[in-house]
C-alpha positions as a Markdown table, in Angstrom:
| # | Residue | x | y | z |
|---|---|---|---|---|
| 1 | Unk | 2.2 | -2.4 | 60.1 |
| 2 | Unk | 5.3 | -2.9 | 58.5 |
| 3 | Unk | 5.5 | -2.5 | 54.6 |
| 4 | Unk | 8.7 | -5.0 | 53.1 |
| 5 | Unk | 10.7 | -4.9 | 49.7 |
| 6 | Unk | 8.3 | -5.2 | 47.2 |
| 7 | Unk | 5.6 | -2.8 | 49.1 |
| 8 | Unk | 4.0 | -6.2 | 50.5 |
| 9 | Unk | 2.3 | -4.7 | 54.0 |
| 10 | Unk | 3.0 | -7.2 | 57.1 |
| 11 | Unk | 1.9 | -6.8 | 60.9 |
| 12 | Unk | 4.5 | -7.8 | 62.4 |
| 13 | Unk | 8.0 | -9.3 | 60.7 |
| 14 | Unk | 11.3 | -10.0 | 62.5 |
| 15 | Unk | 14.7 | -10.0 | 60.7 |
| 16 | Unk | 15.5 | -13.8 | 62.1 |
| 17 | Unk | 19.1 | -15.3 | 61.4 |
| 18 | Unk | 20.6 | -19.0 | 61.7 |
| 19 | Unk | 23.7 | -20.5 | 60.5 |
| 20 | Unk | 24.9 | -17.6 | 58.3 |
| 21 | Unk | 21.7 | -17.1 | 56.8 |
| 22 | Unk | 19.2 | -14.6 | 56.9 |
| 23 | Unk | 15.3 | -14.9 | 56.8 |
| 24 | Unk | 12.3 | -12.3 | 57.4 |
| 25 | Unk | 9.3 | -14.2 | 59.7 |
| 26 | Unk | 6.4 | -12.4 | 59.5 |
| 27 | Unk | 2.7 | -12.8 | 60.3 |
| 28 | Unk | 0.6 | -11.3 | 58.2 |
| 29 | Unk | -3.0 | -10.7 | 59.3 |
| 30 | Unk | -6.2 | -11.8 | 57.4 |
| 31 | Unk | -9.5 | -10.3 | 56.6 |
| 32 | Unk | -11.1 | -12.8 | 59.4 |
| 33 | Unk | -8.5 | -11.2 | 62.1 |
| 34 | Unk | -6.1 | -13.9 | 62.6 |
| 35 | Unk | -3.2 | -14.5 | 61.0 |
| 36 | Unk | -0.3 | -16.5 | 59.0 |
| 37 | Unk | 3.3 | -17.2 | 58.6 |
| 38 | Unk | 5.4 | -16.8 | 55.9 |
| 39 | Unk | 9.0 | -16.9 | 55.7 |
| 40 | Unk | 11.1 | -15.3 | 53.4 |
| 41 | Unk | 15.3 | -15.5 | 52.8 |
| 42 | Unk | 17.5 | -12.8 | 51.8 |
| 43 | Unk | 19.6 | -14.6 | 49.3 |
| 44 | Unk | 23.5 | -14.1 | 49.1 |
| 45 | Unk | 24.8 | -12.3 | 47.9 |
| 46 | Unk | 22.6 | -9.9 | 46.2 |
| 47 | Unk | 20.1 | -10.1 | 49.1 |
| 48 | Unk | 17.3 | -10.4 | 47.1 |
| 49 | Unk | 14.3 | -11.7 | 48.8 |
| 50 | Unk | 12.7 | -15.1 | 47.7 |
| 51 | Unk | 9.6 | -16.5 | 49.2 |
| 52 | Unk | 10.3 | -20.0 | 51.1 |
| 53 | Unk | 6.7 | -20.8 | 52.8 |
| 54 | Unk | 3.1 | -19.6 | 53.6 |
| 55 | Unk | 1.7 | -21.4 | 56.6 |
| 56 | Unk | -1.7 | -21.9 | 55.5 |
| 57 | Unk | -2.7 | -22.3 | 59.6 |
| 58 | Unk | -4.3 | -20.3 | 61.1 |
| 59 | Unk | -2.9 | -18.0 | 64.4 |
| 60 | Unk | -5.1 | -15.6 | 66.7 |
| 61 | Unk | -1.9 | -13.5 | 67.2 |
| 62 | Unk | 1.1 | -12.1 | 65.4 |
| 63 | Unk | 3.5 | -13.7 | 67.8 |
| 64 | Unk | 2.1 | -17.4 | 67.6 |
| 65 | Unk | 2.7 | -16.9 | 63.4 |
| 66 | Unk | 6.0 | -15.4 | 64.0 |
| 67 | Unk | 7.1 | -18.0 | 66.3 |
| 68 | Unk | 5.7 | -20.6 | 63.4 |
| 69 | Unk | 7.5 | -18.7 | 60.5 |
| 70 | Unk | 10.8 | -19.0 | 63.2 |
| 71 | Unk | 9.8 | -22.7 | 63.1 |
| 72 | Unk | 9.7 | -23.1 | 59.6 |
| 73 | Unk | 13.0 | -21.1 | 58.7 |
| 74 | Unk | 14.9 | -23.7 | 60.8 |
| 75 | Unk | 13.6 | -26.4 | 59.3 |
| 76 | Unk | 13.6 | -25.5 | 55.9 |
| 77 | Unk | 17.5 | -24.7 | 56.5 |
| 78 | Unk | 17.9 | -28.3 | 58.4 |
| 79 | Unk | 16.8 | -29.5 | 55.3 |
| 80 | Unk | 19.5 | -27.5 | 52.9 |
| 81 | Unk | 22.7 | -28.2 | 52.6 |
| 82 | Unk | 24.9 | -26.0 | 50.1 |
| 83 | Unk | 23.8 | -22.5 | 49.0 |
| 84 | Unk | 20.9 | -22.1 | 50.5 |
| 85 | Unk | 19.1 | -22.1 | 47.1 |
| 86 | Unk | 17.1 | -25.5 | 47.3 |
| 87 | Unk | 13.9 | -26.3 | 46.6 |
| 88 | Unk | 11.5 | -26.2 | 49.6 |
């Protein structure tokens, strides 16, 4: 297990980046044994951390999420254009 900023405890997380910007895609397992995505971007330039997106489906392993949270970070930056500090 890997345990992030903030002490928050995730199986598996992988430092992902795409066009200049930085995101943490991690899978994070539930009390039923499967697990979700999240994605999270380490903001310029401070590199504080700000939640983007919890993938409420569910995944039977830590890959399939952290492929979904690698999904998700490169849509939610399609869909930004400046700063990187949109809503999403």
């Amino acid at each position: 297990m890997t345990t992030a900023i903030g002490g928050q405890p995730f199986d598996v997380m992988d430092e992902f980046r795409h066009e200049g910007r930085v995101f943490l895609c991690s899978a994070e397992q539930l009390p039923d044994g499967t697990f979700h995505a999240s994605v999270r971007y380490r903001m310029p330039p401070t590199n504080e951390i700000r939640t983007l997106q919890y993938d409420q489906q569910r995944y039977a392993s830590a890959a399939e999420a952290v492929s979904r949270a690698t999904e998700l970070a490169i849509a939610w930056a399609a869909n930004r254009d400046g700063d990187g500090r949109g809503e999403g």
